[in-house]
N, C-alpha and C positions, 0 to 999 in steps of 0.2 A: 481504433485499437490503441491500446497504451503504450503500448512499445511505440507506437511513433511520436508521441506525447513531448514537446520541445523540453520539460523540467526533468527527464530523464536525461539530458546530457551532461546535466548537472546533480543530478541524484538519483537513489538508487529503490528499486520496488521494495513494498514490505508486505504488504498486505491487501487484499480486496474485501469488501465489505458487500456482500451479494445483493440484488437488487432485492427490496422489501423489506431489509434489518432495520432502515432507517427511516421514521414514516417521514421528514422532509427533503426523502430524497428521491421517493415514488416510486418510479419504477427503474429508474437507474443505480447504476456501483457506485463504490464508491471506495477509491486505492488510494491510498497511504503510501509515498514516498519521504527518504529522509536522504539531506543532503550527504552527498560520495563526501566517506572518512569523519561523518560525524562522531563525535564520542560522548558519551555521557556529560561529561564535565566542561565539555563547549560552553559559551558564553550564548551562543543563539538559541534560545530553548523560552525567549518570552516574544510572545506577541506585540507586534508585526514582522517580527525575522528571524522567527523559528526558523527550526532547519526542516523542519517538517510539512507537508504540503497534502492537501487531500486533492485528488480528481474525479470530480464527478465524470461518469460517461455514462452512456448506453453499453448493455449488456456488451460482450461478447468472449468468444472463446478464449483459452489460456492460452497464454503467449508460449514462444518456444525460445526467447534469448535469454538464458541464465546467468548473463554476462552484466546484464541489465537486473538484477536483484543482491538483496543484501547479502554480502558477503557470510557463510558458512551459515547462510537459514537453508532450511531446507521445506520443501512439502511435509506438509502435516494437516492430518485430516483429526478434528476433536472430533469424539465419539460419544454422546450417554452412555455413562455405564447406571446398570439397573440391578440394585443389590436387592434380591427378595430375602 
C-alpha cells in the first residue's frame, strides 16, 4: 500500500494512474508524488532531482491518511460529458 511507501515521508500524494492507462505499466498503478512544500518556481523541476516521483505498485484500495496528500486537492472524479 502507498501510504507505507518510504518517499512519502518526504513527499506528499497527488495522483494515481489506474492500473491499464499506461501500457508499460501492465497491470499495475502508477502515483505521482511531489516533494512536502514544493512550489512552482523551485529550482528541482529537471531530471534527475525533480521533486516529483512516480510509484509503481500493485493495485490496491484507497488509502485513508489525508494527512499524506497534497495540501487543499481534494477527490475529484472526471466524468464524459456527452453533448447531443
Amino acid at each position: 500500500m502507498i501510504e507505507t511507501h518510504p518517499l512519502l515521508k518526504a513527499h506528499r500524494y497527488l495522483l494515481t494512474l489506474a492500473a491499464g492507462s499506461a501500457s508499460w505499466a501492465g497491470s499495475r498503478e502508477v502515483s505521482v508524488v511531489l516533494r512536502d512544500g514544493f512550489r512552482i518556481e523551485d529550482e528541482d523541476v529537471v531530471y534527475p532531482d525533480m521533486a516529483m516521483r512516480a510509484i509503481v505498485q500493485d493495485p490496491s484500495p484507497r488509502g485513508g491518511r489525508d494527512d499524506l496528500g497534497w495540501p487543499s486537492l481534494q477527490l475529484v472524479v472526471l466524468e464524459a460529458l456527452w453533448i447531443s
